[in-house]
PQR file of N, CA, C, O and H, with PARSE charges and radii, in Angstrom:
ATOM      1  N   UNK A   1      28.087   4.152   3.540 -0.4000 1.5000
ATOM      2  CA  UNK A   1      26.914   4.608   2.829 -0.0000 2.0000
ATOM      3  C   UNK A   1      25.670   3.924   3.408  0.5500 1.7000
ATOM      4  O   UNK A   1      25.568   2.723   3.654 -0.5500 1.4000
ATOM      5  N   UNK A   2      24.748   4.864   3.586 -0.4000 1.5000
ATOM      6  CA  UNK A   2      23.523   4.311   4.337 -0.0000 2.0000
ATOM      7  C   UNK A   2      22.605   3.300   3.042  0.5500 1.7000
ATOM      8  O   UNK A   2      22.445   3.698   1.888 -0.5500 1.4000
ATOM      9  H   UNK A   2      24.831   5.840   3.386  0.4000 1.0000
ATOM     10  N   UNK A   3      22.136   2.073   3.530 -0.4000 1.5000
ATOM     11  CA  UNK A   3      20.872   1.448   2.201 -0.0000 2.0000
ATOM     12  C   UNK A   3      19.834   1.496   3.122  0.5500 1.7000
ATOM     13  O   UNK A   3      20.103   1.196   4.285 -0.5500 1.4000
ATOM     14  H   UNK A   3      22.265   1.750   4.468  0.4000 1.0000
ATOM     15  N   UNK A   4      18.357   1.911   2.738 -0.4000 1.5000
ATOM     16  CA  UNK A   4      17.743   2.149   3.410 -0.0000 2.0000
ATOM     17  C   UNK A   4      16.855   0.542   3.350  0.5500 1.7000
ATOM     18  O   UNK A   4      16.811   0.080   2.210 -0.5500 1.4000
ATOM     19  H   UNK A   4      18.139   2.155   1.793  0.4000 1.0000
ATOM     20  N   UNK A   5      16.350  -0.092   4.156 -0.4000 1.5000
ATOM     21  CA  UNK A   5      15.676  -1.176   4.456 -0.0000 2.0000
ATOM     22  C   UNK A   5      14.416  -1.363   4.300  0.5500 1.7000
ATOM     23  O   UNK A   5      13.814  -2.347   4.729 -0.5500 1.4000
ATOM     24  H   UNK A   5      16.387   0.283   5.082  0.4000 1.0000
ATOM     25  N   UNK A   6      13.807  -0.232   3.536 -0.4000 1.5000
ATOM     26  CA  UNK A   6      12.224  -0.230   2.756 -0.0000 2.0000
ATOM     27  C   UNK A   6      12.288   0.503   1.870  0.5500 1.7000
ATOM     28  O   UNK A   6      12.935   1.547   1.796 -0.5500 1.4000
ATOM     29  H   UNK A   6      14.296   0.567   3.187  0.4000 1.0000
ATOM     30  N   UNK A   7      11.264  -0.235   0.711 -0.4000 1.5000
ATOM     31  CA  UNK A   7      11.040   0.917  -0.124 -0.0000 2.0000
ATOM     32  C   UNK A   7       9.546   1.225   0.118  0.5500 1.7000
ATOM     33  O   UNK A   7       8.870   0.696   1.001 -0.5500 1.4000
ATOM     34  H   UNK A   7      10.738  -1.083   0.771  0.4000 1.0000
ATOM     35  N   UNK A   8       9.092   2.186  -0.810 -0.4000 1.5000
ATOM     36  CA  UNK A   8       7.507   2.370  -0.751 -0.0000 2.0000
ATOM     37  C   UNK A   8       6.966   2.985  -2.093  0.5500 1.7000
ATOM     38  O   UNK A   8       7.558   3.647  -2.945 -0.5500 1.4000
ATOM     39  H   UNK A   8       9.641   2.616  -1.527  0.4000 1.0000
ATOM     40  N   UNK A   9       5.795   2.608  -2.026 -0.4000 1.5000
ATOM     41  CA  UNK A   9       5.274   2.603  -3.542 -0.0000 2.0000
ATOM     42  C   UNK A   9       3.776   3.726  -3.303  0.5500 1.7000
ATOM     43  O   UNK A   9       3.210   3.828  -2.215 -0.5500 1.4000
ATOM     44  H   UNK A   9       5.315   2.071  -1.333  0.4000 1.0000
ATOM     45  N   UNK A  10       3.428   4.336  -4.328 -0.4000 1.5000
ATOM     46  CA  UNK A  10       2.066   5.143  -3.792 -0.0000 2.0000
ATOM     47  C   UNK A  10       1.539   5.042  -5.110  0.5500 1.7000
ATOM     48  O   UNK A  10       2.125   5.163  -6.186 -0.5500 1.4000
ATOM     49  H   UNK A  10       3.888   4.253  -5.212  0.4000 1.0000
ATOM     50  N   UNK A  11      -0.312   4.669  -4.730 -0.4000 1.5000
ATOM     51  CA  UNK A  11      -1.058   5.176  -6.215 -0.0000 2.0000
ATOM     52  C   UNK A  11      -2.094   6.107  -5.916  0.5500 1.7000
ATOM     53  O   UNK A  11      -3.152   5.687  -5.449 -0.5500 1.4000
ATOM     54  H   UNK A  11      -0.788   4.570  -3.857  0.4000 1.0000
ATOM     55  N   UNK A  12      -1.947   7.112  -6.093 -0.4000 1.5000
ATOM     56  CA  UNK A  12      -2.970   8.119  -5.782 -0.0000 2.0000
ATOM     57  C   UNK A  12      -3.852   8.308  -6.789  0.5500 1.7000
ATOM     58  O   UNK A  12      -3.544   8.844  -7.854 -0.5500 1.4000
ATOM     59  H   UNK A  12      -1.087   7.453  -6.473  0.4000 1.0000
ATOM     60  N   UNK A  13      -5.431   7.715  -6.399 -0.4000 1.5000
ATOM     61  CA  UNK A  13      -6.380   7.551  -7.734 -0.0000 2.0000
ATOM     62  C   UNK A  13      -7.083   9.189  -7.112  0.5500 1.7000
ATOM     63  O   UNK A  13      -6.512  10.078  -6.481 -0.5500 1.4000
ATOM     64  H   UNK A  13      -5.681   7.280  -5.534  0.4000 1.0000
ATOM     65  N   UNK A  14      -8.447   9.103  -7.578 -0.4000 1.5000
ATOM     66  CA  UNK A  14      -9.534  10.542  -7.383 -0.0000 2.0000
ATOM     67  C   UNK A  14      -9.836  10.670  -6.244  0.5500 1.7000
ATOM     68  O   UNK A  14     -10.436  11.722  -6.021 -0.5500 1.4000
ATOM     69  H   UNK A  14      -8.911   8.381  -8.091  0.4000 1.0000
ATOM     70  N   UNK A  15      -9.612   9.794  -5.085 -0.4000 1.5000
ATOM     71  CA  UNK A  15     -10.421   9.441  -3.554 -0.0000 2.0000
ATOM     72  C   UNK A  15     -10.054   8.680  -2.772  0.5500 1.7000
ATOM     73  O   UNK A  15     -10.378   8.618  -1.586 -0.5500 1.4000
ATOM     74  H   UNK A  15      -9.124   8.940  -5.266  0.4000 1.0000
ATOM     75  N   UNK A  16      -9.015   7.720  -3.613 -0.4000 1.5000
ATOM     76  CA  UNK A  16      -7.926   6.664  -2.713 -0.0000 2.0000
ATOM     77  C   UNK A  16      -6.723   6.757  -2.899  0.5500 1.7000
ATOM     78  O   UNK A  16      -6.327   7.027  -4.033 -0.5500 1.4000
ATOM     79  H   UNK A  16      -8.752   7.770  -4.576  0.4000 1.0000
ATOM     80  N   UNK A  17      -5.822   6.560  -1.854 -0.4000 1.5000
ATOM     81  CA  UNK A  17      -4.354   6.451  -2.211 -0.0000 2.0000
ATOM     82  C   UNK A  17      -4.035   4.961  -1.377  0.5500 1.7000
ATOM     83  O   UNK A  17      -4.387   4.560  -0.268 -0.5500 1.4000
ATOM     84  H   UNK A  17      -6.143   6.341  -0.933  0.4000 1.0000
ATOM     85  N   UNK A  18      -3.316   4.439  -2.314 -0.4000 1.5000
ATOM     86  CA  UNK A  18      -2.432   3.033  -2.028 -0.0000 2.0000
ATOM     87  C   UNK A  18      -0.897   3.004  -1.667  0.5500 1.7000
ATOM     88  O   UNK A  18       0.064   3.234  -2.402 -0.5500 1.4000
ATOM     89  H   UNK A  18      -3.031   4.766  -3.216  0.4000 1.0000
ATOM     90  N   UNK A  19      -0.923   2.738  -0.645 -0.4000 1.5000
ATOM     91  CA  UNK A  19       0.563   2.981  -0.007 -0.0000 2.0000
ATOM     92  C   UNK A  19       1.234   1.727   0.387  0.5500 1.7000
ATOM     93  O   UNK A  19       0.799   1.032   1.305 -0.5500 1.4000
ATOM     94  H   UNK A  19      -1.703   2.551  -0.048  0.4000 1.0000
ATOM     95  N   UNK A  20       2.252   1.436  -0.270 -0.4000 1.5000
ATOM     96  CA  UNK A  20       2.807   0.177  -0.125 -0.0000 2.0000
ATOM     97  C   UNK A  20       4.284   0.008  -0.097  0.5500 1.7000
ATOM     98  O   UNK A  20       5.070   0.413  -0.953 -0.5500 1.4000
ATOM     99  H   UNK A  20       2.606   2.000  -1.016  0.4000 1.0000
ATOM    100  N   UNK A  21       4.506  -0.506   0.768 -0.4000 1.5000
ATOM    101  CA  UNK A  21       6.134  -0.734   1.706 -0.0000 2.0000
ATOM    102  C   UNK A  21       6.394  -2.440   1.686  0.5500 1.7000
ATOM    103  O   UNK A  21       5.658  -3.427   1.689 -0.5500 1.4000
ATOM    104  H   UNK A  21       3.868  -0.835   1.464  0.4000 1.0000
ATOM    105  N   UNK A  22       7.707  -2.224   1.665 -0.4000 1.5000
ATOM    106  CA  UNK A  22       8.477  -3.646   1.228 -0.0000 2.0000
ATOM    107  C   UNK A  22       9.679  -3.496   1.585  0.5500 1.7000
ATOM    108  O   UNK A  22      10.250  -2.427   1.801 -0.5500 1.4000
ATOM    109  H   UNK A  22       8.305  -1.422   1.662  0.4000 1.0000
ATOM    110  N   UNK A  23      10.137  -4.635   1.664 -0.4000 1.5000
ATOM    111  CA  UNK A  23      11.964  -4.455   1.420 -0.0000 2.0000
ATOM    112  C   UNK A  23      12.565  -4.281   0.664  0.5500 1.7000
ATOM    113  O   UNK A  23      12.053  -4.590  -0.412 -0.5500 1.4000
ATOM    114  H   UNK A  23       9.674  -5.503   1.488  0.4000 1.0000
ATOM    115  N   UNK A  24      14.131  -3.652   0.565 -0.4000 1.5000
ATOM    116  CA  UNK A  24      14.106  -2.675  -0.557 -0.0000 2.0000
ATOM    117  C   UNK A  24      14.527  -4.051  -1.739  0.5500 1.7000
ATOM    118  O   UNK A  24      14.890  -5.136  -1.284 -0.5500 1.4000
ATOM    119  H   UNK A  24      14.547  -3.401   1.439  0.4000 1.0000
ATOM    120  N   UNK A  25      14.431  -3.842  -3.075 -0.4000 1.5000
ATOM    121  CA  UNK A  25      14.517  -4.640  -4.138 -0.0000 2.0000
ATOM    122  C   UNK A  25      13.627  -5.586  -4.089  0.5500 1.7000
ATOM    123  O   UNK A  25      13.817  -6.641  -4.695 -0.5500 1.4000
ATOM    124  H   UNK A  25      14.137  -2.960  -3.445  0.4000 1.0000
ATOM    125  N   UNK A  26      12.712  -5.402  -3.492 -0.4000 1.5000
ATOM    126  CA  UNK A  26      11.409  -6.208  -3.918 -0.0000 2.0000
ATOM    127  C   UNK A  26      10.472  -5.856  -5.132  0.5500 1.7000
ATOM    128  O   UNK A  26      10.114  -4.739  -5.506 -0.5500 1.4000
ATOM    129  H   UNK A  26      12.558  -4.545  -3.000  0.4000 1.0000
ATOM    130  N   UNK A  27      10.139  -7.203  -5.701 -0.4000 1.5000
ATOM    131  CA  UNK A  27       9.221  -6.750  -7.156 -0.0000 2.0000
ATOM    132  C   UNK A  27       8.176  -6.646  -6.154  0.5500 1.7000
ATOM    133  O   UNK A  27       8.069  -6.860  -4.947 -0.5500 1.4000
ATOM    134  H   UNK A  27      10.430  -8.110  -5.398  0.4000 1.0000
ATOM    135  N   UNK A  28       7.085  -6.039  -7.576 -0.4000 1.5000
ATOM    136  CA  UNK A  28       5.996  -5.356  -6.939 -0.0000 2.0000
ATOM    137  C   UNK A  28       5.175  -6.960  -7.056  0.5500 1.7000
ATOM    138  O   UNK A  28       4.092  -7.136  -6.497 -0.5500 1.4000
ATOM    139  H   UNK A  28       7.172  -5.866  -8.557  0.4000 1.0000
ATOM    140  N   UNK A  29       5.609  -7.655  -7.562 -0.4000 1.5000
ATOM    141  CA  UNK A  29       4.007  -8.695  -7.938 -0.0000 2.0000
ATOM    142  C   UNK A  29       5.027 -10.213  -7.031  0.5500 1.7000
ATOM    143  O   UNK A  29       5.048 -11.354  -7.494 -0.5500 1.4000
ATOM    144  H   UNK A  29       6.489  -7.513  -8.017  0.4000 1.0000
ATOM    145  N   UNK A  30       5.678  -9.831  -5.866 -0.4000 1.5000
ATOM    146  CA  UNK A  30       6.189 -10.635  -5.130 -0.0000 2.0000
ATOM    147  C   UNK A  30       5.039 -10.094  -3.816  0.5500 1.7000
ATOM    148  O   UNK A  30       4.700  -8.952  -3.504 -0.5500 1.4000
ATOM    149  H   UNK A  30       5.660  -8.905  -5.489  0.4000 1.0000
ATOM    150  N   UNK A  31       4.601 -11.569  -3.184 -0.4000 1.5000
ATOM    151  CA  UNK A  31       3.947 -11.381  -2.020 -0.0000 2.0000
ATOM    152  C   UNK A  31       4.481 -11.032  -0.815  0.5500 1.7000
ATOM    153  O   UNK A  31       4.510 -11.833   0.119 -0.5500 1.4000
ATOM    154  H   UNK A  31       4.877 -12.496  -3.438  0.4000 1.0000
ATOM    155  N   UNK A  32       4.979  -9.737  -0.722 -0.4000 1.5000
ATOM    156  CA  UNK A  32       6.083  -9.431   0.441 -0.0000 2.0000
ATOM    157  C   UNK A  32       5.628  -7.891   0.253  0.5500 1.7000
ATOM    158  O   UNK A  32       6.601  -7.173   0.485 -0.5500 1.4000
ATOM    159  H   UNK A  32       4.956  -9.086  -1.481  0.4000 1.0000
ATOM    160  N   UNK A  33       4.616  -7.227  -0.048 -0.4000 1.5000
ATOM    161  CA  UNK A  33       4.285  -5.902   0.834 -0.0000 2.0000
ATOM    162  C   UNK A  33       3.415  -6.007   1.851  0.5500 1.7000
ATOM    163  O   UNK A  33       2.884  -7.076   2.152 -0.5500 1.4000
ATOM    164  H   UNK A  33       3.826  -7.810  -0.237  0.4000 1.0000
ATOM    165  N   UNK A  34       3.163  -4.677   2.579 -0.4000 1.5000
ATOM    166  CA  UNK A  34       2.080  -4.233   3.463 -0.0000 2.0000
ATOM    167  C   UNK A  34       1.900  -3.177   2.756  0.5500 1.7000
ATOM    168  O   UNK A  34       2.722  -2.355   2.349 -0.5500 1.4000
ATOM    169  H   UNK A  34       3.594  -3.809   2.334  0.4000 1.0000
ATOM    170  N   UNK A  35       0.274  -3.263   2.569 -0.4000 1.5000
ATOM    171  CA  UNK A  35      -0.605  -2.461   1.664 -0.0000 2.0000
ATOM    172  C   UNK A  35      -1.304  -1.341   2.384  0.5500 1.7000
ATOM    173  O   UNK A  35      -1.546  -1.783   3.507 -0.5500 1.4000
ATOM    174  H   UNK A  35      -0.394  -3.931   2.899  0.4000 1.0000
ATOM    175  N   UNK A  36      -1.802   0.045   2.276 -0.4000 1.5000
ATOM    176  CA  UNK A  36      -2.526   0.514   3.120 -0.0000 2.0000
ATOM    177  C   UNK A  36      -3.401   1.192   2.327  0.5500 1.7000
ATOM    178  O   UNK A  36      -2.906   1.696   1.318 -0.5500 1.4000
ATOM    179  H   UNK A  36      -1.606   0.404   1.364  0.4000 1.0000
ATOM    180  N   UNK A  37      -4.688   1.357   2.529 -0.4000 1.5000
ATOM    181  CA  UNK A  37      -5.300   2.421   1.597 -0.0000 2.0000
ATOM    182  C   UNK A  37      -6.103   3.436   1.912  0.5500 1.7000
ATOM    183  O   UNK A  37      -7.206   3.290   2.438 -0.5500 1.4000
ATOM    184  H   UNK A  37      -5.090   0.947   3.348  0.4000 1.0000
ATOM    185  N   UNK A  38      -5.700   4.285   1.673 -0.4000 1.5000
ATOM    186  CA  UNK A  38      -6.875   5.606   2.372 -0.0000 2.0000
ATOM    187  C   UNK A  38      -7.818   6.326   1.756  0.5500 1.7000
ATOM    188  O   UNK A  38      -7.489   7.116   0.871 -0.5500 1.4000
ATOM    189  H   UNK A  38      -4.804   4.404   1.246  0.4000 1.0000
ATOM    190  N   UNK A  39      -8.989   6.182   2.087 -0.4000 1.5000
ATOM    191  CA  UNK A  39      -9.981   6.685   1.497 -0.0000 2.0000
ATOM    192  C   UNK A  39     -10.312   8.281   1.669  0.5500 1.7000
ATOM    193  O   UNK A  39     -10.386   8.515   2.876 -0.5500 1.4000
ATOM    194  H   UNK A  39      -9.256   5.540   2.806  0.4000 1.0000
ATOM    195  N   UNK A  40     -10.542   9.481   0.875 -0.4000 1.5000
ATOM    196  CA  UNK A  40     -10.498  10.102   0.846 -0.0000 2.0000
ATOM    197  C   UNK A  40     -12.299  10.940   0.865  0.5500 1.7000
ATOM    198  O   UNK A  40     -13.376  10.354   0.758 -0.5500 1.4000
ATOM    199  H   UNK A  40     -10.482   9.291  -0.105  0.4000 1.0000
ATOM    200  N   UNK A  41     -12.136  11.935   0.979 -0.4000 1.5000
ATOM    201  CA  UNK A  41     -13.721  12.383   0.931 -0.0000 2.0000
ATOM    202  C   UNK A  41     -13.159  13.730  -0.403  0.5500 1.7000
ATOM    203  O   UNK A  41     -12.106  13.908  -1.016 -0.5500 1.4000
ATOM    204  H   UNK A  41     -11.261  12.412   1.066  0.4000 1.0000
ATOM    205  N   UNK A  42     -14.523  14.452  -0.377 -0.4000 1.5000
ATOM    206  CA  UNK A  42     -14.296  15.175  -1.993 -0.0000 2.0000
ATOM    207  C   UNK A  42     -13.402  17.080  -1.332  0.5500 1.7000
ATOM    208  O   UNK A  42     -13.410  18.188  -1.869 -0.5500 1.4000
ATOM    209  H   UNK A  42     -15.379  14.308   0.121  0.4000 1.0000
ATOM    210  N   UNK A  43     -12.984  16.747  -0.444 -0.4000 1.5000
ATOM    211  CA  UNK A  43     -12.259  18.085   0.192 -0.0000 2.0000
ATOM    212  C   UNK A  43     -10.748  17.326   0.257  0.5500 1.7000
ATOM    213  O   UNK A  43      -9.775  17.911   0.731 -0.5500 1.4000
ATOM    214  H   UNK A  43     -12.978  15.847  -0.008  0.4000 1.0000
ATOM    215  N   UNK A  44     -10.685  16.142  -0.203 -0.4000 1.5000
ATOM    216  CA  UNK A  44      -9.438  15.473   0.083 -0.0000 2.0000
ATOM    217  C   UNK A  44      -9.135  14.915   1.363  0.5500 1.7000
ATOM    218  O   UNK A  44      -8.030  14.381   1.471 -0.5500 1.4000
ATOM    219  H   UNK A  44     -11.476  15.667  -0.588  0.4000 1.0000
ATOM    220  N   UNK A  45      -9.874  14.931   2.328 -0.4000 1.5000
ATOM    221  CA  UNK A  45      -9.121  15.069   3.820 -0.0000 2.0000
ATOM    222  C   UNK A  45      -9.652  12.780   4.098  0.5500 1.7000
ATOM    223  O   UNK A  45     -10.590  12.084   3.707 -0.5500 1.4000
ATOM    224  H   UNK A  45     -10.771  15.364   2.241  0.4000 1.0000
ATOM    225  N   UNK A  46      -8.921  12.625   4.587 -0.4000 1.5000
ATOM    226  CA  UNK A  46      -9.026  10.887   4.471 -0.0000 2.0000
ATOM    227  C   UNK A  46     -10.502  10.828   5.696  0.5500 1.7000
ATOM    228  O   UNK A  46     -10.830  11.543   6.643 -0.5500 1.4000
ATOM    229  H   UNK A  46      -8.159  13.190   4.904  0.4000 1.0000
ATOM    230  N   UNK A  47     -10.841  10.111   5.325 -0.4000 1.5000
ATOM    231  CA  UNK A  47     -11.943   9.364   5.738 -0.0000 2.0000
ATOM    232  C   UNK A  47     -11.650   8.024   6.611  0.5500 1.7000
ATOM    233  O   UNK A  47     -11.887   7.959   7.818 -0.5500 1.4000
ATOM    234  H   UNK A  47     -10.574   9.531   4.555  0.4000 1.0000
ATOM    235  N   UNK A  48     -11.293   7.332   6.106 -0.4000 1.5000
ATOM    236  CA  UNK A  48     -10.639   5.806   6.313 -0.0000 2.0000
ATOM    237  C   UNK A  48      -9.138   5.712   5.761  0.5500 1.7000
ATOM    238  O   UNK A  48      -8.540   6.322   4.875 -0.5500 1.4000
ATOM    239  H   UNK A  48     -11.102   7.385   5.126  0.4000 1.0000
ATOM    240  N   UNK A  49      -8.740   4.594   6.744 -0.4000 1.5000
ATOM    241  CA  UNK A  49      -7.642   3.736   6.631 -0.0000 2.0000
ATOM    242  C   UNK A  49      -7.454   2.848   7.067  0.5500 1.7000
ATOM    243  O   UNK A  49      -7.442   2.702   8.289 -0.5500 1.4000
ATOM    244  H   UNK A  49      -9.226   4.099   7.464  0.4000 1.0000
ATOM    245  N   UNK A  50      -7.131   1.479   5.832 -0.4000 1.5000
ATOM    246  CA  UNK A  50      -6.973   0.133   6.142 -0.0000 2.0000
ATOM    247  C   UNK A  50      -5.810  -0.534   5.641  0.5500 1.7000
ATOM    248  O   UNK A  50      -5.016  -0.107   4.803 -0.5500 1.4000
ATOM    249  H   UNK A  50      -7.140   1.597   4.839  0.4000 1.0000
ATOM    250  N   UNK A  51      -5.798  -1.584   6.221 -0.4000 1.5000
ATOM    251  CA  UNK A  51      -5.006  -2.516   5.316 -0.0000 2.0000
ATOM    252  C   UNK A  51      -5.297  -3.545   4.765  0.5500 1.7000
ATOM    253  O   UNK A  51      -6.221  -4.108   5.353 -0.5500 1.4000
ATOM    254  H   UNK A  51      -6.443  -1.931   6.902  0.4000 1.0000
ATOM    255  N   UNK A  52      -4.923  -4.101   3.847 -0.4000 1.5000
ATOM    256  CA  UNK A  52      -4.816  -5.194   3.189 -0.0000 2.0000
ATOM    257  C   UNK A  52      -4.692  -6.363   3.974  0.5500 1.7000
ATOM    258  O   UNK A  52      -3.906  -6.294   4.918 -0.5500 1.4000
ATOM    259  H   UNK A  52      -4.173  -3.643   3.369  0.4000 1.0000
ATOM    260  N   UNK A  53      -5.452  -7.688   3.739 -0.4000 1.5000
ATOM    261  CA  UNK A  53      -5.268  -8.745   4.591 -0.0000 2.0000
ATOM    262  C   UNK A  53      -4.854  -8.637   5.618  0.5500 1.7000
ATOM    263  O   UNK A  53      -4.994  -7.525   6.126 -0.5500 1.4000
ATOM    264  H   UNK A  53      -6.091  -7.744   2.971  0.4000 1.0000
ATOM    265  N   UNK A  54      -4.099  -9.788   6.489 -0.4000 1.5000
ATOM    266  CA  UNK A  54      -3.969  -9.502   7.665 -0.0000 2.0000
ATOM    267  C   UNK A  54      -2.904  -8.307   8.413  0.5500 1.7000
ATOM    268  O   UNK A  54      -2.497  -8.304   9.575 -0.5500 1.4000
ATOM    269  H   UNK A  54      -3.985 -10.691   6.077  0.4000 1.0000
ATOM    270  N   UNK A  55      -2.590  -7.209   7.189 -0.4000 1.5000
ATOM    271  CA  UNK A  55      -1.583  -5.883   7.778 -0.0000 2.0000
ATOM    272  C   UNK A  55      -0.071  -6.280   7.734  0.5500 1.7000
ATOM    273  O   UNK A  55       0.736  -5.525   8.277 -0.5500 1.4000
ATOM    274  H   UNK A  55      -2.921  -7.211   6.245  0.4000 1.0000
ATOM    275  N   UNK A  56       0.296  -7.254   7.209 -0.4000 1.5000
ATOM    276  CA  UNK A  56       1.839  -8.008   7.372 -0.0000 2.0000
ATOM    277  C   UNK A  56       2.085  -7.751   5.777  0.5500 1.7000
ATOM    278  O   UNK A  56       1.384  -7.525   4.791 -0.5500 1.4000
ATOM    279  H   UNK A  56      -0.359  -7.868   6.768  0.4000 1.0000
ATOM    280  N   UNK A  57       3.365  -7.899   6.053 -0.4000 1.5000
ATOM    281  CA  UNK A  57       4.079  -8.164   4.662 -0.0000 2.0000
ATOM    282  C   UNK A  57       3.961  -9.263   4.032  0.5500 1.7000
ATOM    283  O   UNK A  57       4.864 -10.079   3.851 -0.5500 1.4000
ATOM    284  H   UNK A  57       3.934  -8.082   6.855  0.4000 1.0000
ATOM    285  N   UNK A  58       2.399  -9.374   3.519 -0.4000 1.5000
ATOM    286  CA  UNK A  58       2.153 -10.608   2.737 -0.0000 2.0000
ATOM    287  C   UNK A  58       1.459 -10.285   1.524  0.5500 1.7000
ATOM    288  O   UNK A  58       1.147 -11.250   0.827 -0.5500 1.4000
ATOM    289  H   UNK A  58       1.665  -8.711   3.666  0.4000 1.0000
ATOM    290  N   UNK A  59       1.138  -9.106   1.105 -0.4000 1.5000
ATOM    291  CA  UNK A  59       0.183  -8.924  -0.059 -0.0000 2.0000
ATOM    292  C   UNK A  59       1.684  -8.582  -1.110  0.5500 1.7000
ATOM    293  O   UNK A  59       2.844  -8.426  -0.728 -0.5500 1.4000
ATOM    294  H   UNK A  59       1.392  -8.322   1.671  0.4000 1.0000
ATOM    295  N   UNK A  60       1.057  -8.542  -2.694 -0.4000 1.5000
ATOM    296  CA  UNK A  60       1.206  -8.213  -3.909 -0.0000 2.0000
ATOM    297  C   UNK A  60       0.853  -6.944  -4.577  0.5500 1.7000
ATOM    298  O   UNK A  60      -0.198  -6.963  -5.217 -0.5500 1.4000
ATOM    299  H   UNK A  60       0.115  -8.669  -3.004  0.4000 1.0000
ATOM    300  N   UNK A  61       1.481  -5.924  -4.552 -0.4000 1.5000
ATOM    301  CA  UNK A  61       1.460  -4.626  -4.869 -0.0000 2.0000
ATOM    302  C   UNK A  61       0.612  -4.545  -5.936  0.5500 1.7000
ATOM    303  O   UNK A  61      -0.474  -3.970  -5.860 -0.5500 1.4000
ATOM    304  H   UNK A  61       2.335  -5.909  -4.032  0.4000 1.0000
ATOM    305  N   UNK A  62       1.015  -5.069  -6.911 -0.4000 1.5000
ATOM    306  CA  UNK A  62      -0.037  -5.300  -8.384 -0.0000 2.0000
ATOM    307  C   UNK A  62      -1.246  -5.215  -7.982  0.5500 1.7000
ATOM    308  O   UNK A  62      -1.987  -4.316  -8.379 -0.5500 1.4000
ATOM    309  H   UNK A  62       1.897  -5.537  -6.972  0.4000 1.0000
ATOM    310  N   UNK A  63      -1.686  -6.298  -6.990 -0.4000 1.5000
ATOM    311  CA  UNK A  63      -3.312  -6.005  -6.632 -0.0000 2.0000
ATOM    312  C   UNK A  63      -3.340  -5.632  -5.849  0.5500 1.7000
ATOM    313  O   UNK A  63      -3.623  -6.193  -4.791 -0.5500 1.4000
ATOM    314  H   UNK A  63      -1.084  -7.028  -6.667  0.4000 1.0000
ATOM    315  N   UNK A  64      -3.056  -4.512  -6.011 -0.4000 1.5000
ATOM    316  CA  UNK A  64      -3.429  -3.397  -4.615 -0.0000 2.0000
ATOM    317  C   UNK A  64      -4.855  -3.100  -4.818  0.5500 1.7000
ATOM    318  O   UNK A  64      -5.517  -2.760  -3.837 -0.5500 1.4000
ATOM    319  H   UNK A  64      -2.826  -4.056  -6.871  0.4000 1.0000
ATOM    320  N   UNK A  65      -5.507  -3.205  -6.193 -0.4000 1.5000
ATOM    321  CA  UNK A  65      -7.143  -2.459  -6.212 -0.0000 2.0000
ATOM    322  C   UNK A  65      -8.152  -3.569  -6.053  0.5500 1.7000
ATOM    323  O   UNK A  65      -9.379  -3.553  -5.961 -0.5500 1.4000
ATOM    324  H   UNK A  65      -4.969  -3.481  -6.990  0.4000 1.0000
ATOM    325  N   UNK A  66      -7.208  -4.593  -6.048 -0.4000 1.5000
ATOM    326  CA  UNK A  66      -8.663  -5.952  -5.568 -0.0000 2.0000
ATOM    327  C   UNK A  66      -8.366  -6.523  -4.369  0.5500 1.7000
ATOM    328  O   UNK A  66      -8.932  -7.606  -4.221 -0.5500 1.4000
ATOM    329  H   UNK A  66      -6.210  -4.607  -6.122  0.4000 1.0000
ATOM    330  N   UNK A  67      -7.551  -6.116  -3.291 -0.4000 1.5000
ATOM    331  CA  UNK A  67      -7.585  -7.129  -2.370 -0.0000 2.0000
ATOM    332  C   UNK A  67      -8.473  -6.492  -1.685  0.5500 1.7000
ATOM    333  O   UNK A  67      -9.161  -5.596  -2.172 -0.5500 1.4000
ATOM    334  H   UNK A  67      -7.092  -5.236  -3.411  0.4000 1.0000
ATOM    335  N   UNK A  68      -8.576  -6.997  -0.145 -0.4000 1.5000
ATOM    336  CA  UNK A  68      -9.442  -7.263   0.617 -0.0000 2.0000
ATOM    337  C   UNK A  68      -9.075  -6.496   1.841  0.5500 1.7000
ATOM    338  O   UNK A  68      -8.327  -7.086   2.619 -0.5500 1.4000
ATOM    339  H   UNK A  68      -8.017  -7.725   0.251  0.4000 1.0000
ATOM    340  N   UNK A  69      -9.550  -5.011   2.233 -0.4000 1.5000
ATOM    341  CA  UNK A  69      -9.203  -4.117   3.219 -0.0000 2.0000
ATOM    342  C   UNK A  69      -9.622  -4.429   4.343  0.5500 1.7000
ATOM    343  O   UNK A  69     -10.743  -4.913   4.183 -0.5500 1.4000
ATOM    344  H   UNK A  69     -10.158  -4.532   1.600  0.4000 1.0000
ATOM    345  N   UNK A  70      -9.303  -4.420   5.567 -0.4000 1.5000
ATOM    346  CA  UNK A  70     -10.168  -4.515   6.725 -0.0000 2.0000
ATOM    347  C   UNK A  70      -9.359  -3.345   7.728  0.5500 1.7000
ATOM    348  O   UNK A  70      -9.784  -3.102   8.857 -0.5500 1.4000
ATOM    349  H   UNK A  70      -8.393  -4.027   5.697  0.4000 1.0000
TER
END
């Protein structure tokens, strides 16, 4: 039986979506995702995309809406 080796999490607000990958059985408020967020324009079509701190599996899913994109 295959276990797959990530999971992924999505929050799709009015203009951003938060996309977040981990290993699988990871809590969300453990510092072990990579965060991504895409900014959207009002036709839907993305604008931007970043990540969270330095792009590694070091952020906290929970604050996905306050960290720090670059």
């Amino acid at each position: 039986m295959y276990t797959p080796k990530f999971q992924n999490a999505y929050d799709i607000q009015s203009t951003v979506i938060y996309v977040g990958t981990s290993g699988t059985g990871v809590a969300t408020s453990e510092a072990s995702w990579k965060i991504k967020k895409v900014v959207l324009d009002a036709s839907g079509n993305p604008t931007s995309t970043k990540f969270a701190g330095d792009g590694l599996f070091t952020q906290v899913w929970d604050n996905r809406t306050g960290l720090t994109y670059t």
